[in-house]
N, CA, C and O atoms as CSV, one atom per row, in Angstrom:
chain,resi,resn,atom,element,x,y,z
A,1,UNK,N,N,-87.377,-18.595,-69.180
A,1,UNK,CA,C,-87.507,-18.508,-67.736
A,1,UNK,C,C,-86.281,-17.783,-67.185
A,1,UNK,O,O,-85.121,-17.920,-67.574
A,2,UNK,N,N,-86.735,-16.986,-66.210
A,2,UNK,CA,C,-85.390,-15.517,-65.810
A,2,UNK,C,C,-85.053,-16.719,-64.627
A,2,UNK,O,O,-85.972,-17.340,-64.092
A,3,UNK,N,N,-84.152,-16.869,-64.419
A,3,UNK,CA,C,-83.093,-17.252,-62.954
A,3,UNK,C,C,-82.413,-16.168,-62.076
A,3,UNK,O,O,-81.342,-15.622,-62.342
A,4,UNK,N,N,-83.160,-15.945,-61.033
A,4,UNK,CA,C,-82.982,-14.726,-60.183
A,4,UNK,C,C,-82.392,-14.510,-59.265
A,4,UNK,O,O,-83.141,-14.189,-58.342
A,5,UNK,N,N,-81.117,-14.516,-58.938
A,5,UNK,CA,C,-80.775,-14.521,-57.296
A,5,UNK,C,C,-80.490,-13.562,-56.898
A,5,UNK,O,O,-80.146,-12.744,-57.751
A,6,UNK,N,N,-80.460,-13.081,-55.369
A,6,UNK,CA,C,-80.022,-12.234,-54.617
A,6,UNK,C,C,-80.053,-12.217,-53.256
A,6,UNK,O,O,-80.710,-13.012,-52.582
A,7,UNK,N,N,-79.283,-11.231,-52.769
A,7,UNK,CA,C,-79.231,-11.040,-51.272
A,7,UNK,C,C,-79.032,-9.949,-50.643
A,7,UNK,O,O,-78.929,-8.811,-51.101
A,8,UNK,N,N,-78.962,-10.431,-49.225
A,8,UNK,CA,C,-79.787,-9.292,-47.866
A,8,UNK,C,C,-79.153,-9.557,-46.929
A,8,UNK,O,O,-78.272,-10.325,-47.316
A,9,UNK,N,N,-79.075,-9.407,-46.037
A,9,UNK,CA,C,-78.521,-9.144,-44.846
A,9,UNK,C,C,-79.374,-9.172,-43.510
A,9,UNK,O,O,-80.222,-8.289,-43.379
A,10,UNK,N,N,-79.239,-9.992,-42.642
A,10,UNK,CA,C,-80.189,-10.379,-41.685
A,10,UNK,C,C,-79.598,-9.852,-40.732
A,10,UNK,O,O,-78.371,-9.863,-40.827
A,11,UNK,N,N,-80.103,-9.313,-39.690
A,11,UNK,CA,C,-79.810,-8.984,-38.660
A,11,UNK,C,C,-79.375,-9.892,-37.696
A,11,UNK,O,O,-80.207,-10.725,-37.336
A,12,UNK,N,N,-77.899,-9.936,-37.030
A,12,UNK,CA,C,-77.371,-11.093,-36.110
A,12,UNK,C,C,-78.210,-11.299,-35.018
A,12,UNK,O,O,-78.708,-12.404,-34.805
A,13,UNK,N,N,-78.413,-10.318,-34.298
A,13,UNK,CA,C,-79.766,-10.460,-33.430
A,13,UNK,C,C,-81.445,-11.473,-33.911
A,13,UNK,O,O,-82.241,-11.956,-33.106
A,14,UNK,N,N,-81.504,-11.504,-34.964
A,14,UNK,CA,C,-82.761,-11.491,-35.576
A,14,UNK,C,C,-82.683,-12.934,-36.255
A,14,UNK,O,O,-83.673,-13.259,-36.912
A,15,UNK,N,N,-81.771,-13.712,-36.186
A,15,UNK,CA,C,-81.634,-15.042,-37.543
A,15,UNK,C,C,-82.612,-15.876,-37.141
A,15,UNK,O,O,-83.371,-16.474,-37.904
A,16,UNK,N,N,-82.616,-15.956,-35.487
A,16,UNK,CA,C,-83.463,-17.447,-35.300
A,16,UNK,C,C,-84.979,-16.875,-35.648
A,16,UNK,O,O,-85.542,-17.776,-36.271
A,17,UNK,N,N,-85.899,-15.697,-35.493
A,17,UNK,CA,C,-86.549,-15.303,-35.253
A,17,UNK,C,C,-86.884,-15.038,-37.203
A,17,UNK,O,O,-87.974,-14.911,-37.761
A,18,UNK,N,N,-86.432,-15.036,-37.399
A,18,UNK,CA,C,-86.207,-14.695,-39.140
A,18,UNK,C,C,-86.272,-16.291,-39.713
A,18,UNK,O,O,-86.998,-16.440,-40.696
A,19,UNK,N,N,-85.643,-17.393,-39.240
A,19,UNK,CA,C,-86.128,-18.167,-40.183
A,19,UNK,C,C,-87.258,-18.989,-39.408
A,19,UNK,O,O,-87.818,-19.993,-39.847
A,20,UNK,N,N,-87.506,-18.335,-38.086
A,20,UNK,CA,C,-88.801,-19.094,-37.519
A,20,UNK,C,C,-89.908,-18.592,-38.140
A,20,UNK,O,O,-90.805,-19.395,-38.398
A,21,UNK,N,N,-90.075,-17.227,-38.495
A,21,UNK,CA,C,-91.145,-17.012,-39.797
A,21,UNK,C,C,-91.279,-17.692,-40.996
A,21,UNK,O,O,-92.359,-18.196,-41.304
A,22,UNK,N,N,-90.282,-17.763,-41.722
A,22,UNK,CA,C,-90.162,-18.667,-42.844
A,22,UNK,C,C,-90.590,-20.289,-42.968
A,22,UNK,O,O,-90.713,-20.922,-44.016
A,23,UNK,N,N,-90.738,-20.670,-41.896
A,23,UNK,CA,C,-91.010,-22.274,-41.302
A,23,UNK,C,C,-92.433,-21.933,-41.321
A,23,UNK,O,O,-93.137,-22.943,-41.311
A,24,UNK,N,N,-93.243,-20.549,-41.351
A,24,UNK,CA,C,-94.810,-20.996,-41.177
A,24,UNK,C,C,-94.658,-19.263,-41.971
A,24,UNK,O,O,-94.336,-18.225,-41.392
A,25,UNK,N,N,-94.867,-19.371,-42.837
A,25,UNK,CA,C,-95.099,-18.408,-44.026
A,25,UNK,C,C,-96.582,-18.524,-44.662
A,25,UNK,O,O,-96.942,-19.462,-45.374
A,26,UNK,N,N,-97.404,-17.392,-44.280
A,26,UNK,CA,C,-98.558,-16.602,-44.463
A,26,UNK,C,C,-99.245,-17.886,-45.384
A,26,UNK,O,O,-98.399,-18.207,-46.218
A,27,UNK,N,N,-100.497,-18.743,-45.527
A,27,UNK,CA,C,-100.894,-19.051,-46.548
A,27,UNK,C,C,-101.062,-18.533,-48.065
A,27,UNK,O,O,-100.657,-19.042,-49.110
A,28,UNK,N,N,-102.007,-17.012,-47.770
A,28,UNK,CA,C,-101.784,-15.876,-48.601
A,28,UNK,C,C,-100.702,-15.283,-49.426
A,28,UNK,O,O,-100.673,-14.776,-50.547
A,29,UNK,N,N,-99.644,-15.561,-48.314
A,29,UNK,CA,C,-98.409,-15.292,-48.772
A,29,UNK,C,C,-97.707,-16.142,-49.709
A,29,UNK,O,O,-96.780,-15.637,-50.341
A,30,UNK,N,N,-97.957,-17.154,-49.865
A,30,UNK,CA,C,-97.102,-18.403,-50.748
A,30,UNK,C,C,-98.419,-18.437,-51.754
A,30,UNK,O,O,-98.047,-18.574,-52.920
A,31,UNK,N,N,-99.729,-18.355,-51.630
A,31,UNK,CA,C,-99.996,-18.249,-52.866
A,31,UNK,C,C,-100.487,-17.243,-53.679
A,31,UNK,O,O,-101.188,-17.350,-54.685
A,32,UNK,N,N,-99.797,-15.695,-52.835
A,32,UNK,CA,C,-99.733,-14.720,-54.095
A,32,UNK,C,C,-98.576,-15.112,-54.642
A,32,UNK,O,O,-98.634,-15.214,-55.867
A,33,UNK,N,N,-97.494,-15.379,-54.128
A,33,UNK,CA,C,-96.147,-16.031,-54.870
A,33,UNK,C,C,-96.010,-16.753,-55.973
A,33,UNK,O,O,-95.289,-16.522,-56.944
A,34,UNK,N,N,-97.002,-17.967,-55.709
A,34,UNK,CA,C,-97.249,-18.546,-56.711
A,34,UNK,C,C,-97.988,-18.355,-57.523
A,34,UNK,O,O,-98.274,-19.348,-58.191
A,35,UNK,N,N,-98.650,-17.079,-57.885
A,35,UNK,CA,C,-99.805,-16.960,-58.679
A,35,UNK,C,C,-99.129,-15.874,-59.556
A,35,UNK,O,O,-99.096,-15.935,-60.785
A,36,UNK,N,N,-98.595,-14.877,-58.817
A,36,UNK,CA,C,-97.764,-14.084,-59.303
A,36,UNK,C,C,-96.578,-14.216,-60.059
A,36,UNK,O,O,-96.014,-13.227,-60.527
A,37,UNK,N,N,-95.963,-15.916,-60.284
A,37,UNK,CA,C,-94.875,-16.365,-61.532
A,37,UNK,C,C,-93.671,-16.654,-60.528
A,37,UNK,O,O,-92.617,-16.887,-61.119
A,38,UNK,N,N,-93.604,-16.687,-59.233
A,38,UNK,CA,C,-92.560,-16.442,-58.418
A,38,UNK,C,C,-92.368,-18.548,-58.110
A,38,UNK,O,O,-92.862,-19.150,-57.157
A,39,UNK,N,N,-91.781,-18.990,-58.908
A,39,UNK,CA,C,-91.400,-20.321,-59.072
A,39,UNK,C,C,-89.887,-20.987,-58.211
A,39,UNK,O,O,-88.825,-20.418,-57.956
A,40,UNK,N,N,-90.165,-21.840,-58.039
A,40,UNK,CA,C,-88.919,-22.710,-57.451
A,40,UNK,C,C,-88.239,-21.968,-56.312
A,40,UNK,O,O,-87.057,-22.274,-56.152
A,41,UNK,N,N,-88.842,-20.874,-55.322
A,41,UNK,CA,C,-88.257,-19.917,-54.719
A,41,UNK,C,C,-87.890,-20.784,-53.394
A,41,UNK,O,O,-88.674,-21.564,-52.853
A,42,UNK,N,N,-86.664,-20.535,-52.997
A,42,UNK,CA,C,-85.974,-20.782,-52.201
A,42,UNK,C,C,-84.861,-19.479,-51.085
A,42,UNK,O,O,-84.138,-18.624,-51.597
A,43,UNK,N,N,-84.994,-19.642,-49.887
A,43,UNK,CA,C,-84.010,-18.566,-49.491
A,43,UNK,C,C,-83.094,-19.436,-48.502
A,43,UNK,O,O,-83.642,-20.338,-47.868
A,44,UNK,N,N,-81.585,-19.180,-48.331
A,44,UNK,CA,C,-80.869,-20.033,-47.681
A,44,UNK,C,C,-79.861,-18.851,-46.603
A,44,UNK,O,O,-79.308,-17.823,-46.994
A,45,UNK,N,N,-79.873,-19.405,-45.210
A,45,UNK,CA,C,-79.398,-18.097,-44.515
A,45,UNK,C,C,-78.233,-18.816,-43.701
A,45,UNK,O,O,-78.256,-19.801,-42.963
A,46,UNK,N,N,-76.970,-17.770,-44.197
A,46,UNK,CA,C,-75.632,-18.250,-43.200
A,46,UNK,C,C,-75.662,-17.529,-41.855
A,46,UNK,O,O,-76.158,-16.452,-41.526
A,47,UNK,N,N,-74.884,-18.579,-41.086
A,47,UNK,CA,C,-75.236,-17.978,-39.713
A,47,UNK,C,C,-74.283,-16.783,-39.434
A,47,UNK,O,O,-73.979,-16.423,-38.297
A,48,UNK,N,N,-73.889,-16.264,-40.459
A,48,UNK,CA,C,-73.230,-14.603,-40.051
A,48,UNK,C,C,-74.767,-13.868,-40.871
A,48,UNK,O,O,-74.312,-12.773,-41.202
A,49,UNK,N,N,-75.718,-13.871,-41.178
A,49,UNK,CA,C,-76.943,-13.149,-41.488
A,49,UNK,C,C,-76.623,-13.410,-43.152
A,49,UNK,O,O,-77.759,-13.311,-43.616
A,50,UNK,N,N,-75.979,-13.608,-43.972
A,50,UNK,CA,C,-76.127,-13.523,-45.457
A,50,UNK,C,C,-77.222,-14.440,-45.838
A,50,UNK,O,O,-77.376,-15.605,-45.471
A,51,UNK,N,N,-78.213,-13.491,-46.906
A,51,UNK,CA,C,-79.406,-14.544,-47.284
A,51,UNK,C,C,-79.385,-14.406,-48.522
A,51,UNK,O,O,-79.393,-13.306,-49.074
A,52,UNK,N,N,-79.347,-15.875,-49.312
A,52,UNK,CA,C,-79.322,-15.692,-50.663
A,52,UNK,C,C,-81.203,-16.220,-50.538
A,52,UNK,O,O,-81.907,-16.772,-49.692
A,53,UNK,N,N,-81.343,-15.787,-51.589
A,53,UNK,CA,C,-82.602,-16.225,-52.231
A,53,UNK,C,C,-82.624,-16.110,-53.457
A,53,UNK,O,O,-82.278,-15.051,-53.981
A,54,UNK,N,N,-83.168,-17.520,-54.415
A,54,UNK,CA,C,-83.463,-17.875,-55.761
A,54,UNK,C,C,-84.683,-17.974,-56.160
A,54,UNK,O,O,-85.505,-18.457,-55.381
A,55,UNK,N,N,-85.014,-17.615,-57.236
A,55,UNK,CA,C,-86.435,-18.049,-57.735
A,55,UNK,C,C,-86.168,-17.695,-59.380
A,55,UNK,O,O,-85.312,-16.975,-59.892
A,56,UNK,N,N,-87.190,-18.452,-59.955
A,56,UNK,CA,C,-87.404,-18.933,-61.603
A,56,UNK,C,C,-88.830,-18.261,-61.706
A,56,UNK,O,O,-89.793,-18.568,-61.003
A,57,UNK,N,N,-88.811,-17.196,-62.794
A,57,UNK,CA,C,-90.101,-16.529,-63.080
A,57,UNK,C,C,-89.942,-16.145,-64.689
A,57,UNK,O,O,-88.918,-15.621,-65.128
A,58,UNK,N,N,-91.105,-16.479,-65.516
A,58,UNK,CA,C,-90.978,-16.552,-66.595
A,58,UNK,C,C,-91.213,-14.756,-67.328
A,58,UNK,O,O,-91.092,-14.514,-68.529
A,59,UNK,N,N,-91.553,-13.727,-66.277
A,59,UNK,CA,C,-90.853,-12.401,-66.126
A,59,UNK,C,C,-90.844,-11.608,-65.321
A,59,UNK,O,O,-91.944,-11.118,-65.068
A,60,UNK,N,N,-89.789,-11.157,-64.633
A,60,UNK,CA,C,-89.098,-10.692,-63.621
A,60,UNK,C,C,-89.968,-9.448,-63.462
A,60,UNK,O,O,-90.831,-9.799,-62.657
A,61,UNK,N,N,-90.191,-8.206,-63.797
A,61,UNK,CA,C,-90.945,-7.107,-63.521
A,61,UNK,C,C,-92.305,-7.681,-63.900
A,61,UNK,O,O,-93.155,-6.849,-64.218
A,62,UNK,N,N,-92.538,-8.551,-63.911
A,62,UNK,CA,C,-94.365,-9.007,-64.290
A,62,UNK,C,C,-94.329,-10.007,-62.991
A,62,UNK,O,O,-95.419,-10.575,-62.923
A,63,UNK,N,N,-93.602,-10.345,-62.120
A,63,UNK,CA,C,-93.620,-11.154,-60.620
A,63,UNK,C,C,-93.727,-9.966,-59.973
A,63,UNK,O,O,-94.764,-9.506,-59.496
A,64,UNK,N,N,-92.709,-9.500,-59.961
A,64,UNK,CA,C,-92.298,-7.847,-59.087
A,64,UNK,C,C,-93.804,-7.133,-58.959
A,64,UNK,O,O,-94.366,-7.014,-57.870
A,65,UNK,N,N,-94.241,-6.785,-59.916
A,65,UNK,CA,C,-95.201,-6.009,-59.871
A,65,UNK,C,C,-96.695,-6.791,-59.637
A,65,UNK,O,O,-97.663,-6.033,-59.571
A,66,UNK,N,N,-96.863,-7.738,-59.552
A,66,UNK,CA,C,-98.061,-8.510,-59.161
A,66,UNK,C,C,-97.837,-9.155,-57.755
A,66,UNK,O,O,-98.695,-9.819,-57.173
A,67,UNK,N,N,-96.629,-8.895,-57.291
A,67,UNK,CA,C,-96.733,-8.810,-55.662
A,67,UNK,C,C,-96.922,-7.408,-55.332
A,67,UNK,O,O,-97.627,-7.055,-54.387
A,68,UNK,N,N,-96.373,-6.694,-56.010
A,68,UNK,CA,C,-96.457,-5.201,-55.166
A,68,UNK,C,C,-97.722,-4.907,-54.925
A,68,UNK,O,O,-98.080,-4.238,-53.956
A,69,UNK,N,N,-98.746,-5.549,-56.080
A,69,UNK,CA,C,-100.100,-5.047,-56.253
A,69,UNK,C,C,-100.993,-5.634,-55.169
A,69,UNK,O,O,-102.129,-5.199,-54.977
A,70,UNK,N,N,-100.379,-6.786,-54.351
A,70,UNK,CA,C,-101.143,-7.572,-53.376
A,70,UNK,C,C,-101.419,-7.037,-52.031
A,70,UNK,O,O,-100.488,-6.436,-51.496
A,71,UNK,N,N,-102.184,-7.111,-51.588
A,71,UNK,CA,C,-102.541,-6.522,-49.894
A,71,UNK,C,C,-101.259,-7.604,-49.375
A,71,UNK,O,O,-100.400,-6.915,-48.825
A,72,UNK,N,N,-101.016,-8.527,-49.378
A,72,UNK,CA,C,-100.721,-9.391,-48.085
A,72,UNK,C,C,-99.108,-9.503,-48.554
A,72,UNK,O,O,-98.292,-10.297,-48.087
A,73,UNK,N,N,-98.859,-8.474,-49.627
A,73,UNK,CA,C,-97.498,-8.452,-49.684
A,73,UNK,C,C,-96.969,-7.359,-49.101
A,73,UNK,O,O,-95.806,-7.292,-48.703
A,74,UNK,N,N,-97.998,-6.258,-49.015
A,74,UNK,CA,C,-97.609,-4.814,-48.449
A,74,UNK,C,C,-97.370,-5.071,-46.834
A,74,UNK,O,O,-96.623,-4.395,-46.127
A,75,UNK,N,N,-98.367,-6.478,-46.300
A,75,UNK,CA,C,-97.974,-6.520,-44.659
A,75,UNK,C,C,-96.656,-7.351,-44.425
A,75,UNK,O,O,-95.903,-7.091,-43.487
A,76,UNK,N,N,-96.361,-8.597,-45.537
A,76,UNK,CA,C,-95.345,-9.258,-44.922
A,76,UNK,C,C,-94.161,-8.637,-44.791
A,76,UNK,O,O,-93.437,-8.736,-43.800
A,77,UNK,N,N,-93.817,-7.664,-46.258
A,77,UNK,CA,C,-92.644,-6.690,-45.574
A,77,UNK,C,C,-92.407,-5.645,-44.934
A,77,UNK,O,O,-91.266,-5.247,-44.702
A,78,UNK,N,N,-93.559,-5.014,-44.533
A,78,UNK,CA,C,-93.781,-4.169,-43.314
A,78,UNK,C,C,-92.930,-5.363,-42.183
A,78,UNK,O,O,-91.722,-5.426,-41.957
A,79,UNK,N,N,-93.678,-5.940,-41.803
A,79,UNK,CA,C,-93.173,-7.095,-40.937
A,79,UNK,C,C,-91.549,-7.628,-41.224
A,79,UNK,O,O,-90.608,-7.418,-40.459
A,80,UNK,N,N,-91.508,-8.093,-42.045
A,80,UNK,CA,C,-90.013,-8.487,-42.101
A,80,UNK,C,C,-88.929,-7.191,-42.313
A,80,UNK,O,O,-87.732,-7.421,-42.141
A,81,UNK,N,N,-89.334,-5.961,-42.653
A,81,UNK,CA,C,-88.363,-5.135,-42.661
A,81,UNK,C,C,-87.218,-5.118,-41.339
A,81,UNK,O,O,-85.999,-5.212,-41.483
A,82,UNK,N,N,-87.791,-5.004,-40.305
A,82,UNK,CA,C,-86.969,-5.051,-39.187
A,82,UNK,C,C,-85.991,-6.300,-38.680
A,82,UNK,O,O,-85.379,-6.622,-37.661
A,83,UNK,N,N,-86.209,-6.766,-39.927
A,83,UNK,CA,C,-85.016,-7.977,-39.550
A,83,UNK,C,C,-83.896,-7.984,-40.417
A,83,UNK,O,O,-83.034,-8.856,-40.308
A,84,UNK,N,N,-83.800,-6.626,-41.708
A,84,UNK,CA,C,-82.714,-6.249,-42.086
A,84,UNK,C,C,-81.770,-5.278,-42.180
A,84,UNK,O,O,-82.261,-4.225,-42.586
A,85,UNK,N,N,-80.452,-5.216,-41.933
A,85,UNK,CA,C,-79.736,-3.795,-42.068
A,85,UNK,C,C,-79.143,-3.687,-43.897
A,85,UNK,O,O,-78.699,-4.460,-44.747
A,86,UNK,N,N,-79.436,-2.423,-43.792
A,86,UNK,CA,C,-78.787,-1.748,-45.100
A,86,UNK,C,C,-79.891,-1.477,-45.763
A,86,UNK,O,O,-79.524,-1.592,-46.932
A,87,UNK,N,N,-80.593,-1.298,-45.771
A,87,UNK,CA,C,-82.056,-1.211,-46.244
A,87,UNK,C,C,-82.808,-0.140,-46.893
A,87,UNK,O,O,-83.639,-0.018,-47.793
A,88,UNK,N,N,-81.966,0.817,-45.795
A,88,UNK,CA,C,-82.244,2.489,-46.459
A,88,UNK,C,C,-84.145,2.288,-45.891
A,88,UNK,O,O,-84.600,1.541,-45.024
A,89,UNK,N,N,-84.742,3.112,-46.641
A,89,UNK,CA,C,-86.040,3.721,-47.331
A,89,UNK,C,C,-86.404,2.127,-47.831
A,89,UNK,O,O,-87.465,1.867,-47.263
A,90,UNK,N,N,-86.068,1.179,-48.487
A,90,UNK,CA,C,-86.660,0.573,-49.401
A,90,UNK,C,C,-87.250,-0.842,-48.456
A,90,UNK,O,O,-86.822,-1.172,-47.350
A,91,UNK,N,N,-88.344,-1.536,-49.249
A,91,UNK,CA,C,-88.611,-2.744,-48.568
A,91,UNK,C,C,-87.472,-4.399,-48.868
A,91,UNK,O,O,-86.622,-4.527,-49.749
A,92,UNK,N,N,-87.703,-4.996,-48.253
A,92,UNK,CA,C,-87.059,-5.990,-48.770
A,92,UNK,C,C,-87.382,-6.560,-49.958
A,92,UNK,O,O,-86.561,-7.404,-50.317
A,93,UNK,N,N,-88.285,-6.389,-50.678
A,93,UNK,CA,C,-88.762,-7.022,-51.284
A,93,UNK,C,C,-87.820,-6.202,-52.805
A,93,UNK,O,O,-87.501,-6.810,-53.826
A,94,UNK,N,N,-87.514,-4.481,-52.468
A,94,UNK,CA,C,-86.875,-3.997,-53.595
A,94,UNK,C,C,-85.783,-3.482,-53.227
A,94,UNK,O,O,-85.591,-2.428,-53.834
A,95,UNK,N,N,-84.853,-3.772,-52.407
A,95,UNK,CA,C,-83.696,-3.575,-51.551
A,95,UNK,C,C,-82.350,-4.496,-51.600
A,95,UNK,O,O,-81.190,-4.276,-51.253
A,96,UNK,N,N,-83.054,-5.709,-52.223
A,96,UNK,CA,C,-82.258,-6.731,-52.411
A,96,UNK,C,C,-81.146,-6.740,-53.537
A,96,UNK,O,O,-81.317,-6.695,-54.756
A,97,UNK,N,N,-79.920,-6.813,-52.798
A,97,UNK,CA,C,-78.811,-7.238,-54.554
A,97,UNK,C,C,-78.917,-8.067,-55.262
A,97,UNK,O,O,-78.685,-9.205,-54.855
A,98,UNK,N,N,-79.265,-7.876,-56.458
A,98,UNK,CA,C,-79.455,-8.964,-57.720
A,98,UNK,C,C,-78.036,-9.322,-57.792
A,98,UNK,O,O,-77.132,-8.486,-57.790
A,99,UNK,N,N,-77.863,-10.623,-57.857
A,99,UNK,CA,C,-76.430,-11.016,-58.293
A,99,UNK,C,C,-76.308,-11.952,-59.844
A,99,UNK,O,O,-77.201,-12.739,-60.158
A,100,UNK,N,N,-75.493,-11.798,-60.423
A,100,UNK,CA,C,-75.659,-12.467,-61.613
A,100,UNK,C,C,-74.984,-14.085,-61.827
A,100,UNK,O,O,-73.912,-14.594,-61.500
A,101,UNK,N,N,-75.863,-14.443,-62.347
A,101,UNK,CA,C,-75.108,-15.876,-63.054
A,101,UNK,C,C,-74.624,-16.002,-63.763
A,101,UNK,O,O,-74.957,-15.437,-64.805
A,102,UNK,N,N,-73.480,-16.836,-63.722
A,102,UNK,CA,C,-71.886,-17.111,-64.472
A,102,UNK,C,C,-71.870,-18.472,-64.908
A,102,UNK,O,O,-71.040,-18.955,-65.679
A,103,UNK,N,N,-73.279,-19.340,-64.126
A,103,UNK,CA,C,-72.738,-21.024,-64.683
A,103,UNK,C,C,-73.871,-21.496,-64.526
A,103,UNK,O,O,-74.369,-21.420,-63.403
A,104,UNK,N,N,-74.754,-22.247,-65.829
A,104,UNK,CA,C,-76.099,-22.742,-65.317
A,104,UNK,C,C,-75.410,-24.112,-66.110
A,104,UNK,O,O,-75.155,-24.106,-67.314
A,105,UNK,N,N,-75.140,-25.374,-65.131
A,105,UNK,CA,C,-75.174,-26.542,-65.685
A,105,UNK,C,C,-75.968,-27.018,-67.268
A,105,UNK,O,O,-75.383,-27.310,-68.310
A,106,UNK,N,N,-77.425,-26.977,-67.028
A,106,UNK,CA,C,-77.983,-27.366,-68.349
A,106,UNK,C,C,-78.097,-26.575,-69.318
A,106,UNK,O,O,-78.301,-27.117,-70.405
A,107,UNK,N,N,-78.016,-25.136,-69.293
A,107,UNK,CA,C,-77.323,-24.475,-70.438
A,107,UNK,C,C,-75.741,-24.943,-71.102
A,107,UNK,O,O,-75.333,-25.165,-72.241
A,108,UNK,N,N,-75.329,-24.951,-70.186
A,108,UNK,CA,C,-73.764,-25.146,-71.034
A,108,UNK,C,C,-74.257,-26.766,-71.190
A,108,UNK,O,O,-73.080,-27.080,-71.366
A,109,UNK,N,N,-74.714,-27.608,-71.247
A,109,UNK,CA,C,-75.405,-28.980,-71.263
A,109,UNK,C,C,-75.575,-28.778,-73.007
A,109,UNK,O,O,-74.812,-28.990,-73.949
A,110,UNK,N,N,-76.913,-28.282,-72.898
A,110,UNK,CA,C,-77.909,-27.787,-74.012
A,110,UNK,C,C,-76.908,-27.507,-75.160
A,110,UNK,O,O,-77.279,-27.962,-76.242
A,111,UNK,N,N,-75.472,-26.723,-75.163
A,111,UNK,CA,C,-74.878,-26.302,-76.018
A,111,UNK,C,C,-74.243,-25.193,-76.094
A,111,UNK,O,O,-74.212,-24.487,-75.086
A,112,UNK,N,N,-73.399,-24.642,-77.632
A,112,UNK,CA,C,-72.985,-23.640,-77.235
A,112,UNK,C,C,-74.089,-22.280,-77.053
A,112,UNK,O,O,-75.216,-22.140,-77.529
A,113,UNK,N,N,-73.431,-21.526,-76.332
A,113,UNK,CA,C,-74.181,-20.085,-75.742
A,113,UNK,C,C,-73.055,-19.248,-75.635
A,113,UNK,O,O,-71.870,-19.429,-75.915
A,114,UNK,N,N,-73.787,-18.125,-75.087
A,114,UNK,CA,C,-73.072,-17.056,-75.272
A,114,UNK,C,C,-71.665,-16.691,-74.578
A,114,UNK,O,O,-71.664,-16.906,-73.366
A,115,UNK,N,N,-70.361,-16.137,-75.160
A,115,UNK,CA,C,-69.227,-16.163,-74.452
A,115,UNK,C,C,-69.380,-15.046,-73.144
A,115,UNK,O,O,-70.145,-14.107,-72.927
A,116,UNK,N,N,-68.350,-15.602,-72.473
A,116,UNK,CA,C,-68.589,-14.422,-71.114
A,116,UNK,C,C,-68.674,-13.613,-70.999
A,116,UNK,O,O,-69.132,-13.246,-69.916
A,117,UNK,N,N,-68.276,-12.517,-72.110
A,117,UNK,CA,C,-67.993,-11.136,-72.196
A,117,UNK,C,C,-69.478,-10.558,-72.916
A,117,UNK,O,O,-69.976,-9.432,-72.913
A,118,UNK,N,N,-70.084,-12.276,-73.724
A,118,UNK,CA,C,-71.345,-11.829,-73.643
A,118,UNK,C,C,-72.856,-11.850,-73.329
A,118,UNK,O,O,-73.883,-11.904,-74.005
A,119,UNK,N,N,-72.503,-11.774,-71.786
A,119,UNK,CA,C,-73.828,-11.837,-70.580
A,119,UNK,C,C,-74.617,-11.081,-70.919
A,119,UNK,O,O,-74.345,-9.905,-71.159
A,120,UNK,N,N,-75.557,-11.493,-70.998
A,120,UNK,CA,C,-77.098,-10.799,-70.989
A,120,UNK,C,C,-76.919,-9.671,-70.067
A,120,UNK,O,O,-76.523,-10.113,-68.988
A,121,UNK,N,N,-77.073,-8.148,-70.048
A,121,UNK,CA,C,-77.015,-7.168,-69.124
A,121,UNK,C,C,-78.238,-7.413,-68.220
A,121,UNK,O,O,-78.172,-7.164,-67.016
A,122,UNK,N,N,-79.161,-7.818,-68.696
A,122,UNK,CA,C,-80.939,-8.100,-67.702
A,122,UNK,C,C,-80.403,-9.090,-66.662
A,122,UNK,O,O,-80.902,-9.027,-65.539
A,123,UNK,N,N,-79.476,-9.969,-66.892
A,123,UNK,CA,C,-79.055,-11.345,-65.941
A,123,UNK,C,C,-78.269,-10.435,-64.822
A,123,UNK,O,O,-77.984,-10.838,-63.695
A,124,UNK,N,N,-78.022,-9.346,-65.259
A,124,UNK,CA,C,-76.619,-8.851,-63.818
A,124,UNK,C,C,-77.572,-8.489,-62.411
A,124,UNK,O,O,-77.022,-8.153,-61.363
């Protein structure tokens, strides 16, 4: 299972209005998510606009691409585009910084793993 995080940038103007969507998110929308491998997804927003969002998918370009393929994914980020800066050309959905993980509790639990220097390059 891939552990995915990243982030975006919300528009200061736009936060309340941005997580008042998220409080009533598309039916359609949560279950192409879930159908598509997009697990345990969570997004958390500081009130200077930074949005992390996590999710657990058992493969990362096989989620990616079975939302892209959805009608009701092509409208939600039409729609939510305008609530981010830095964005360029791209949607939110492929615009986002992947950030990497440095510490998963039940791995280092589980045993030894790999030393720091040797991170999985797919995790960055």
């Amino acid at each position: 299972m891939h552990r995915v995080c990243f982030q975006l940038q919300v528009r200061q103007d736009r936060l309340e209005d941005y997580a008042a969507r998220h409080r009533a998110v598309w039916p359609d929308m949560l279950e192409a998510l879930a159908a598509t491998g997009w697990h345990n997804y969570s997004l958390v927003l500081r009130e200077d606009g930074l949005l992390i969002g996590y999710f657990e998918t058992p493969d990362l370009q096989a989620a990616l691409d079975g939302m892209d393929a959805t009608e009701v994914n092509a409208r939600w980020q039409a729609e939510m585009a305008e609530f981010f800066v830095e964005l360029g050309d791209a949607r939110p959905d492929t615009g986002f910084r992947r950030l990497a993980e440095v510490f998963h509790l039940e791995d280092q639990l589980a045993g030894p793993g790999p030393k720091h220097d040797e991170i999985d390059e797919r995790d960055a």
